[in-house]
C-alpha positions as CSV (number, residue, x, y, z in Angstrom):
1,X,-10.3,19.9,22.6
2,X,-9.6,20.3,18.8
3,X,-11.3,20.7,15.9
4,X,-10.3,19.1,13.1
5,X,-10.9,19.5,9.5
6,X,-13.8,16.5,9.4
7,X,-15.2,17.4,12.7
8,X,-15.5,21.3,11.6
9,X,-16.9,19.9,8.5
10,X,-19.7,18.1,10.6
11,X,-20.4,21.3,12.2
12,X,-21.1,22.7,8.9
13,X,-23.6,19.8,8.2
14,X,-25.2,20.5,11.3
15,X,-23.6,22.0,14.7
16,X,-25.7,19.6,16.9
17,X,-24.1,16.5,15.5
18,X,-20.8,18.4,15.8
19,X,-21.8,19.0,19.7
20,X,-22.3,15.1,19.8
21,X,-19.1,14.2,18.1
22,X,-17.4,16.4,20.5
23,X,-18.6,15.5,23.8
24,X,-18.4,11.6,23.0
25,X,-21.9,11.9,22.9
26,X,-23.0,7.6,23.2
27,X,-26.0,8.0,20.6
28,X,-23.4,8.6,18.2
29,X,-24.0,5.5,15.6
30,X,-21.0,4.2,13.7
31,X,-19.3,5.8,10.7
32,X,-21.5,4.8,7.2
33,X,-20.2,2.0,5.6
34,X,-20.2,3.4,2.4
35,X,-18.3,6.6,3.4
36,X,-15.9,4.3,5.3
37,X,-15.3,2.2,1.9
38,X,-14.8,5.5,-0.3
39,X,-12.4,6.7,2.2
40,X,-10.5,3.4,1.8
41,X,-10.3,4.1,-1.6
42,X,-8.9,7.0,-1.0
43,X,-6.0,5.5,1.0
44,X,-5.7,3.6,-1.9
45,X,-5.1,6.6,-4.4
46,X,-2.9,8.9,-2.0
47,X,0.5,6.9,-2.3
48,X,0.1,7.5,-6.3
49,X,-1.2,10.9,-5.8
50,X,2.4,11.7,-4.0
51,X,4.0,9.9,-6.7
52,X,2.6,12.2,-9.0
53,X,3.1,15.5,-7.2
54,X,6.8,14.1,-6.9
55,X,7.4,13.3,-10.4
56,X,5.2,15.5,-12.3
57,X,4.9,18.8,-10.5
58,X,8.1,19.0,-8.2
59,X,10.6,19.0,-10.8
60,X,8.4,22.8,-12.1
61,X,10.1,24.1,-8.7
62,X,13.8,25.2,-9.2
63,X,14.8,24.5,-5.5
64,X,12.0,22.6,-3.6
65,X,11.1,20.0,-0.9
66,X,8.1,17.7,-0.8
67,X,6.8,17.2,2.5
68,X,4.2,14.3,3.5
69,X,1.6,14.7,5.9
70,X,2.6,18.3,7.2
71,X,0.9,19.2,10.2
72,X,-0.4,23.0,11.5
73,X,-2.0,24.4,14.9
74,X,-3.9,27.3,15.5
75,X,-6.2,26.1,18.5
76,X,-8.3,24.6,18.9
77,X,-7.9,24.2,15.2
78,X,-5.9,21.3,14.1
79,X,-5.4,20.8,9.8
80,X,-3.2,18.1,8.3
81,X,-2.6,18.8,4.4
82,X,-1.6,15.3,2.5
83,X,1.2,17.5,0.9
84,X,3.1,20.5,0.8
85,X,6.0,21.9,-1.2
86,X,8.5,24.5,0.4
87,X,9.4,26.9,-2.3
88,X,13.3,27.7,-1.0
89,X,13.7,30.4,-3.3
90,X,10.6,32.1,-2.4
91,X,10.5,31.2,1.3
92,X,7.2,30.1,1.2
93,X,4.7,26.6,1.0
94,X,2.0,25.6,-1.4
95,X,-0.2,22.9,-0.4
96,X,-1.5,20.5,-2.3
97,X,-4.1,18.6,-0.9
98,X,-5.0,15.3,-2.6
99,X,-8.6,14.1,-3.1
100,X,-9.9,10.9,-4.1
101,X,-13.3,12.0,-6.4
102,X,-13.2,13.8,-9.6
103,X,-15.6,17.0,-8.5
104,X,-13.2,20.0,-6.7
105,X,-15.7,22.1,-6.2
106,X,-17.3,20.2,-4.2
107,X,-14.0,20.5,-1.9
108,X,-13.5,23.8,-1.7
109,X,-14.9,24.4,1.8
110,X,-13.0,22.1,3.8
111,X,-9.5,22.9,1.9
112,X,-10.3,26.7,2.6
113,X,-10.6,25.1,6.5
114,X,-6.5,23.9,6.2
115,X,-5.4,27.0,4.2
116,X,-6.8,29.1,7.2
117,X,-4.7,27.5,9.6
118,X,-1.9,27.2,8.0
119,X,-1.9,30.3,6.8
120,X,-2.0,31.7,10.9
121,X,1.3,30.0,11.3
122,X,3.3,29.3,8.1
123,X,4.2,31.8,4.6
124,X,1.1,29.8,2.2
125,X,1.2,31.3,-1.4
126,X,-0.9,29.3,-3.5
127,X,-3.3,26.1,-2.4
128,X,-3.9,23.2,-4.8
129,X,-6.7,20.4,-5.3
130,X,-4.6,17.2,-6.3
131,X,-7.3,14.8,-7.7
132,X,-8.7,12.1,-10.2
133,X,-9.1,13.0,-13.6
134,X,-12.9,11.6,-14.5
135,X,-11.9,11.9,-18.3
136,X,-9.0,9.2,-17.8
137,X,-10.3,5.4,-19.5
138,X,-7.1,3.4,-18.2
139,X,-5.6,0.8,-20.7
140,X,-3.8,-2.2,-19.8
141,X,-1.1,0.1,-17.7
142,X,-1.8,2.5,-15.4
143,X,-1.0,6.2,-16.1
144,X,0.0,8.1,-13.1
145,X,-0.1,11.2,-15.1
146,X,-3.2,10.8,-16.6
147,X,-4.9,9.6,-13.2
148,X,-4.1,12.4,-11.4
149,X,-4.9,16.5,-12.3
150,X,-4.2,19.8,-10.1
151,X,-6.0,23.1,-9.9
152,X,-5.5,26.0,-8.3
153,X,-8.2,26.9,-6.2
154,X,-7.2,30.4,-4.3
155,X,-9.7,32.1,-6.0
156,X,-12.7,29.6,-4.9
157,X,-11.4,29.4,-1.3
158,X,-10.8,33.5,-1.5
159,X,-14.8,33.6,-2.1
160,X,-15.8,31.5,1.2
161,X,-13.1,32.6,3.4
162,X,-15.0,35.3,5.2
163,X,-17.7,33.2,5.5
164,X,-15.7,30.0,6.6
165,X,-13.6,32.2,9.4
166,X,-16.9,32.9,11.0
167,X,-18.0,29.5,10.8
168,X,-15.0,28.5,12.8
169,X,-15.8,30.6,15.2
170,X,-19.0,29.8,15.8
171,X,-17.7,26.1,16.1
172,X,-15.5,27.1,19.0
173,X,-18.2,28.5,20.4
174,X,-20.7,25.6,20.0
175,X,-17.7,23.8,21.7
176,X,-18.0,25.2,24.8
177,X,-21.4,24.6,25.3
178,X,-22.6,22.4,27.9
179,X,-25.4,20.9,26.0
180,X,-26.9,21.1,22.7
181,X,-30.7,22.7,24.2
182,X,-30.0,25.9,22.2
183,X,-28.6,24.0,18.7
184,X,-31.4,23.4,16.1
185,X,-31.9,20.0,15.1
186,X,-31.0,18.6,11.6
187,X,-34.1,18.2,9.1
188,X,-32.9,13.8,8.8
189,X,-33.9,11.8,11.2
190,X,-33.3,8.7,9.0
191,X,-30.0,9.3,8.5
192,X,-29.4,11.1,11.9
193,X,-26.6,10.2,14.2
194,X,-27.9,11.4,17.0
195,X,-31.4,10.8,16.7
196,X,-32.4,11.0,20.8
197,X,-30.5,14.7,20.5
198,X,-32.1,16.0,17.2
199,X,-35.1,14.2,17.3
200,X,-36.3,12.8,20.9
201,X,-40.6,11.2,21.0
202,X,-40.8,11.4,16.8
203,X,-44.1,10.7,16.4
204,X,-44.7,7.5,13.9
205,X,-45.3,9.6,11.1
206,X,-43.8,13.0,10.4
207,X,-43.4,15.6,8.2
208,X,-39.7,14.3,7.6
209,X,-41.8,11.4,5.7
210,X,-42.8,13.2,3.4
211,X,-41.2,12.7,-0.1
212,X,-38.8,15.5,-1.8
213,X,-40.2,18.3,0.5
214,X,-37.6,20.7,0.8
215,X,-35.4,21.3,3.5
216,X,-36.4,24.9,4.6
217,X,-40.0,23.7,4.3
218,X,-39.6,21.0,7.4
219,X,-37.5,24.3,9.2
220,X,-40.6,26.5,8.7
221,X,-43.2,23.8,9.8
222,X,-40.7,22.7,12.8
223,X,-40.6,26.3,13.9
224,X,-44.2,26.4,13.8
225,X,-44.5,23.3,16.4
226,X,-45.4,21.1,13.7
227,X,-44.1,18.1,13.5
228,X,-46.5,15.1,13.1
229,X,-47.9,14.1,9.8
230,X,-51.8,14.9,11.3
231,X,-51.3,18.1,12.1
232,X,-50.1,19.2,8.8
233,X,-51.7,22.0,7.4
234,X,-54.4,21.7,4.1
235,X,-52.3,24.5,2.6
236,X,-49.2,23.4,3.1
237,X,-47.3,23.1,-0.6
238,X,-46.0,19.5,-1.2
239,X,-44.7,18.2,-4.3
240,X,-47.9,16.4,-5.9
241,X,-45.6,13.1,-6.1
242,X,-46.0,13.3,-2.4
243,X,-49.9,13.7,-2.0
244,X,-50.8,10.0,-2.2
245,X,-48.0,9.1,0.5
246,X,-49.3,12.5,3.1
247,X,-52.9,11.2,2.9
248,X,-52.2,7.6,3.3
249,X,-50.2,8.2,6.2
250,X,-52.9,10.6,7.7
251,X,-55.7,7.9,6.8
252,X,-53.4,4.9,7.8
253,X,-54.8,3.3,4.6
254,X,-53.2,2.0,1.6
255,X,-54.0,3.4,-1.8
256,X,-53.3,0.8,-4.6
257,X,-54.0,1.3,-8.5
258,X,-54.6,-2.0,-9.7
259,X,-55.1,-1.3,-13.7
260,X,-52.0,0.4,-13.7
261,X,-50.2,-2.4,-11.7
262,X,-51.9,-5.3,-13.7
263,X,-50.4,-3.4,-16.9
264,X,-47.1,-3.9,-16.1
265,X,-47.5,-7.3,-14.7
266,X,-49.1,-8.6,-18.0
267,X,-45.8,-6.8,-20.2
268,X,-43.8,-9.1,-18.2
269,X,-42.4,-12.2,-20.9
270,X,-41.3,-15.6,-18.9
271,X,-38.7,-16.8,-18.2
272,X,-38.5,-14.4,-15.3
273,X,-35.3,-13.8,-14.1
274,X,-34.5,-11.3,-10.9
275,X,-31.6,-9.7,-11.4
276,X,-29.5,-7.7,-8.5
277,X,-26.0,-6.8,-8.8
278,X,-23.8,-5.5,-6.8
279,X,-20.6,-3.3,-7.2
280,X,-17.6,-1.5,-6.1
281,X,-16.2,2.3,-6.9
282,X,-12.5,2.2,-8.0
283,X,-10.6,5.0,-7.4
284,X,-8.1,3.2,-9.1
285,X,-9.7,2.3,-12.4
286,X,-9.1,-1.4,-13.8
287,X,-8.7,-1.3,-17.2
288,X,-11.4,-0.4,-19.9
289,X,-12.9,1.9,-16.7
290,X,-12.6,5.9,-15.4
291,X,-11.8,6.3,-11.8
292,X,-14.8,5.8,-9.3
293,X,-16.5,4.0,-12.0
294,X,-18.8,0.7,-10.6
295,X,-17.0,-2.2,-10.8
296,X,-19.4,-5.5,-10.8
297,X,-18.4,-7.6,-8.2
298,X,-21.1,-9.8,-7.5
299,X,-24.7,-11.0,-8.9
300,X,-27.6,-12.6,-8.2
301,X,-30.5,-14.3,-9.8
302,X,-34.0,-16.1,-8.9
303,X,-34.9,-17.7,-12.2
304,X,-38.7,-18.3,-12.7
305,X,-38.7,-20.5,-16.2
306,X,-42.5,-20.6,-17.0
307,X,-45.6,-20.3,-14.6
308,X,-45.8,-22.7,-12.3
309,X,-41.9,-23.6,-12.5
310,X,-40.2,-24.3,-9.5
311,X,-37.4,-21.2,-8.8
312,X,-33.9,-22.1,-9.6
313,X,-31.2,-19.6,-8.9
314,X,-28.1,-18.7,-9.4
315,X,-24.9,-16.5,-8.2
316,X,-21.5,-15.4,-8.6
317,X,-18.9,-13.7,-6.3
318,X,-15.4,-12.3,-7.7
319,X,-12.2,-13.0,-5.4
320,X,-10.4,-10.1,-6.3
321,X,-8.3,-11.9,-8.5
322,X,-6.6,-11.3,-11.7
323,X,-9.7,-9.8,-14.5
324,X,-11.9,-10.8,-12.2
325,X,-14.8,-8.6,-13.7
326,X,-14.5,-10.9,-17.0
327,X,-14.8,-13.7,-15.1
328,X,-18.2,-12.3,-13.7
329,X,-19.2,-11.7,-16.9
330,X,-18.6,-15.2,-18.4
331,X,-20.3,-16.6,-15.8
332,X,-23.4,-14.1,-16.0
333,X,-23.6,-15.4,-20.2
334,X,-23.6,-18.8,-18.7
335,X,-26.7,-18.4,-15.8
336,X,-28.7,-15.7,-17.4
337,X,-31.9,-16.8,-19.7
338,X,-31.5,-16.3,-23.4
339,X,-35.0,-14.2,-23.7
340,X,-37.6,-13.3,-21.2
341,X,-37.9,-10.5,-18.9
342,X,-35.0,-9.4,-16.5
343,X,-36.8,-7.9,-13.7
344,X,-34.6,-5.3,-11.4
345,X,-35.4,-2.7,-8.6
346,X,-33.8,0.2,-9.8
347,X,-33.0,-0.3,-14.3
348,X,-30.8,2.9,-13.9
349,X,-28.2,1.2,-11.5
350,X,-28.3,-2.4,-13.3
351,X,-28.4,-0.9,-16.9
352,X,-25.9,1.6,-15.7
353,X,-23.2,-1.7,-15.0
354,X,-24.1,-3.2,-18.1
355,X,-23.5,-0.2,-20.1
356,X,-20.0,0.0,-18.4
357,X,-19.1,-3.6,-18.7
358,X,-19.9,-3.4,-22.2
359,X,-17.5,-0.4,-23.0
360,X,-15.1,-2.4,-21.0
361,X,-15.4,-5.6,-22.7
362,X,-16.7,-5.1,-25.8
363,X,-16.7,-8.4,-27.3
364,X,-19.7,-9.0,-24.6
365,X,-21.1,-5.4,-25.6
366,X,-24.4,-7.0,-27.7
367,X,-25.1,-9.3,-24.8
368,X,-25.2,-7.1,-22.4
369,X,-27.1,-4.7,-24.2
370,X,-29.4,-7.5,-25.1
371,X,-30.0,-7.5,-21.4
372,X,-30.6,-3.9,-20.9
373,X,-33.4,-3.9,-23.5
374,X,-35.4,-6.7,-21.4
375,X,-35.3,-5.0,-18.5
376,X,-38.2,-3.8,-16.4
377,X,-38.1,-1.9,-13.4
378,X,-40.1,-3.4,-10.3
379,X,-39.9,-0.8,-8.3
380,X,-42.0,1.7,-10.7
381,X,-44.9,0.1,-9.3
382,X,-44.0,2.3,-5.8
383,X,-41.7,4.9,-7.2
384,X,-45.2,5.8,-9.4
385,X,-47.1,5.4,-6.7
386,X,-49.6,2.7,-8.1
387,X,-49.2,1.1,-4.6
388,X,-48.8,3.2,-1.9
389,X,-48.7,2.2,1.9
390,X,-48.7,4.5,5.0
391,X,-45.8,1.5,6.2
392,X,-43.3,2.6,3.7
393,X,-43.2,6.1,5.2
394,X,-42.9,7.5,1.5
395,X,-40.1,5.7,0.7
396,X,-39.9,3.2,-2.8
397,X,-36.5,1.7,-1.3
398,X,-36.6,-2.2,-1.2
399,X,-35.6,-2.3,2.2
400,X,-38.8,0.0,3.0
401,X,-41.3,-2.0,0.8
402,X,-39.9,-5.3,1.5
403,X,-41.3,-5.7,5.8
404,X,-44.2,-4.1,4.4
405,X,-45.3,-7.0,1.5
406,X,-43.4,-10.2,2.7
407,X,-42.7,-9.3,6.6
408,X,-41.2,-12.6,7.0
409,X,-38.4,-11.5,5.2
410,X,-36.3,-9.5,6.8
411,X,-32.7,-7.7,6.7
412,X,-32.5,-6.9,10.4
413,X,-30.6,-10.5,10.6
414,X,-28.4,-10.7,8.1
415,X,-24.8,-9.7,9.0
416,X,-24.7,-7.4,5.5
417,X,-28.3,-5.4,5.6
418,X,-26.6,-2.9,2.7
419,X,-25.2,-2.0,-0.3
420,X,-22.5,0.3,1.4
421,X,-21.7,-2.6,3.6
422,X,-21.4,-5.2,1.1
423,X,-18.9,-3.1,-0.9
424,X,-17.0,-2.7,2.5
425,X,-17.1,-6.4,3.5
426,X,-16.0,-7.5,-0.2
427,X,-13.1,-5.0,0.0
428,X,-12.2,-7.2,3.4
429,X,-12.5,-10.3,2.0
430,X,-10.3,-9.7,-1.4
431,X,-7.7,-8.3,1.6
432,X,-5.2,-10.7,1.1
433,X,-4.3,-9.8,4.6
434,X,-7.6,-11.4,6.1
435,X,-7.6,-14.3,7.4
436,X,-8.9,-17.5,4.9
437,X,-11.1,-18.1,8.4
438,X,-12.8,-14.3,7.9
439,X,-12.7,-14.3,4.4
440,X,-15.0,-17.7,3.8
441,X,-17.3,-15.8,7.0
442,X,-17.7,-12.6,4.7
443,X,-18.0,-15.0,1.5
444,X,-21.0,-16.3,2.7
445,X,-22.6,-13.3,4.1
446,X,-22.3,-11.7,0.9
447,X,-24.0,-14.3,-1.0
448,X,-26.9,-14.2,1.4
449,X,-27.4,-10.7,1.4
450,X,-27.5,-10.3,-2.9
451,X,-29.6,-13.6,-2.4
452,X,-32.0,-11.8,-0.4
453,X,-32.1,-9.0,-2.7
454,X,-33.5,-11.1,-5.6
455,X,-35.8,-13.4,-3.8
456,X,-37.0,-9.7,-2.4
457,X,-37.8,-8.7,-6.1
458,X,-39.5,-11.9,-6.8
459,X,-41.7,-12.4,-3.1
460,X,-42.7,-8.9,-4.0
461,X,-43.7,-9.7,-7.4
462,X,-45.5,-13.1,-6.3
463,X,-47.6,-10.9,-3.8
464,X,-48.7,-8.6,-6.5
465,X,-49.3,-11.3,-8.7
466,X,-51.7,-13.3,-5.7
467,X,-53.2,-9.8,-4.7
468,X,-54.2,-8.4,-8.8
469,X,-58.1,-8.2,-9.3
């Protein structure tokens, strides 16, 4: 069996999951939909990349050859590099391997991975990270020369190598196990994709609830046959964020600050307006935007116009088409209140869009700033822990408060329960290679699911409201 450059990757994450991934192992869950949409992206950006490395960097060769997709072997290792050029006069290959983010570093182990086996079989002088350059703001046309950058990254590879070599050994040696008993389990049981392998009988609360404790903290406590929440010991050092959320769990009783809570309730100016958005990474930037910047692709509002007013709402959802990010706009001067308070769960993501559409269109700039300056944040009332319940498991996400306040709203039915698979199901449905049958199906789970995540906001808030002193 071979390991591959993403499986040995996953054995750096954690061996156990590599074990699983290996031996077909059925707890395996599917591939995150985020991850599956960036890597799409990606797809997107390698054509261009090779256009690049063809017209920009193969002409500094005086006799070369650009090679696609070369492949190397040196079992049970298996590496494909997106590009190599074979020096003639030299006799010898550099690859170039392209990457669809704007961080090499952050690339350096896996590409030190390919040079190693590639280097067991072929003459490799020099190894290259082909990627996008974050400083690039494209105009109307796109420039391939300014999208892309390359560095040389011998030097960084030359500093893990040793340590990379054994790693694959011990990877072939994990291989051959016949089950995972000896491997140590990973420290993320929430995110786990193998969670009756690395963490079989998890009692309902654990120390793996607990909020921002480090990493080689749950190892020591694990080692010590500690797992559940109630046997934690007084003197164990947790960030003070995380007191309130430890003792409710161990109590199984809420703790809620009410003056606090009130306070930011009574700052809130009608109309009310709910505000979620949701939006897409382009590695290939649309114009007036860097690459990987958040594209707005979608919004949705729950409009409460004075008290006692019935909720209106509104929405919008880009095809794909043409500026379709101007359109979005347009329509969000159109729905969106004047004056009041623009209530979101999370400012730094919706202010973070606004900022960007206004450097992208900046004759809507003052609007959209406008916007930014009503903005409060509904989920400081958890994230500060003025309400804190053992049910959220330490967590201020919406989709952990939500079951919690208003459990008969859930996300369990909806066909999109996320933000990584909404940004995966709109890519889909701007496919002009999906059917119109699919693409109306994905239309309309789309606008249920941003739907759901402003009537969340405001059945949160009316709870608050109904529950105050």
């Amino acid at each position: 069996m071979r390991i591959t450059k993403s499986r040995f990757m996953m054995f750096c994450d954690a061996p156990i999951h590599f074990w699983a991934a290996t031996h077909g192992h059925t707890a395996l869950s599917d591939a995150d939909p985020m991850m599956e949409y960036l890597a799409a992206q990606g797809y997107r950006a390698e054509p261009l990349a090779v256009q690049y490395l063809r017209d920009y960097v193969l002409p500094s060769y005086a006799d070369a050859t650009l090679i696609e997709q070369l492949e190397c072997a040196n079992e049970p290792f298996f590496a494909r590099i997106d590009a190599a050029i074979y020096d003639r006069q030299a006799g010898v290959y550099d690859l170039y391997e392209i990457k669809s983010g704007s961080s090499p570093e952050k690339y350096v182990p896996d590409v030190a991975f390919q040079r190693a086996v590639f280097r067991s079989q072929l003459p490799v002088r020099h190894t290259y990270l082909v990627h996008l350059n974050g400083s690039y703001m494209r105009q109307d046309a796109l420039d391939i020369q300014q999208l892309f950058t390359h560095v040389r990254i011998d030097d960084d590879i030359d500093a893990v190598a040793t340590s990379i070599a054994q790693q694959q050994q011990q990877a072939h040696t994990v291989l051959t196990l016949a089950d995972s008993s000896t491997l140590v389990s990973c420290t993320k049981p929430k995110e786990c994709p193998c969670p009756q392998l690395c963490h079989p009988n998890l009692p309902e609360y654990s120390i793996y609830d607990i909020p921002r404790l480090q990493t080689d903290q749950k190892v020591a406590l694990r080692q010590q046959g500690i797992i559940s929440i109630h046997d934690l010991p007084v003197d164990t050092k947790i960030p003070p964020s995380a007191i309130p959320h430890v003792t409710a769990m161990q109590s199984g009783e809420r703790r809620i600050d009410w003056p606090a809570i009130t306070a930011m309730l009574d700052s809130f100016d009608y109309p009310l307006t709910f505000l979620d958005y949701e939006a897409a990474k382009q590695a290939i930037p649309l114009p007036g935007y860097r690459p990987n910047q958040d594209a707005a692709f979608q919004y949705a509002l729950a409009i409460i116009d004075h008290p006692g007013a019935a909720l209106r709402t509104a929405e919008y959802l880009a095809d794909g088409n043409g500026d379709f990010v101007r359109s979005l706009i347009g329509q969000l001067m159109h729905d969106m209140p004047a004056h009041g308070s623009v209530v979101v769960w999370n400012k730094t993501y919706e202010q973070g869009i606004n900022k960007s559409l206004a450097v992208a269109y900046p004759e809507y700039a003052d609007a959209l700033l406008h916007i930014n300056d009503r903005i409060v944040d509904l989920m400081e009332v958890f994230q500060k822990n003025h309400y804190v319940d053992p049910r959220c498991k330490g967590s201020y996400s919406i989709k952990a408060v939500l079951p919690v306040l208003v459990p008969h709203l859930s996300y369990h039915d909806l066909a999109i329960a996320n933000g990584g698979s909404a940004v995966l199901a709109w890519n889909r449905m701007v496919d002009t290679h999906t059917p119109p049958a699919e693409q109306a199906r994905i239309r309309n789970d789309l606008l249920t699911y941003c739907g759901q995540d402003a009537i969340a906001m405001l059945e949160i808030w009316r709870v608050l409201q109904r529950n105050r002193p």
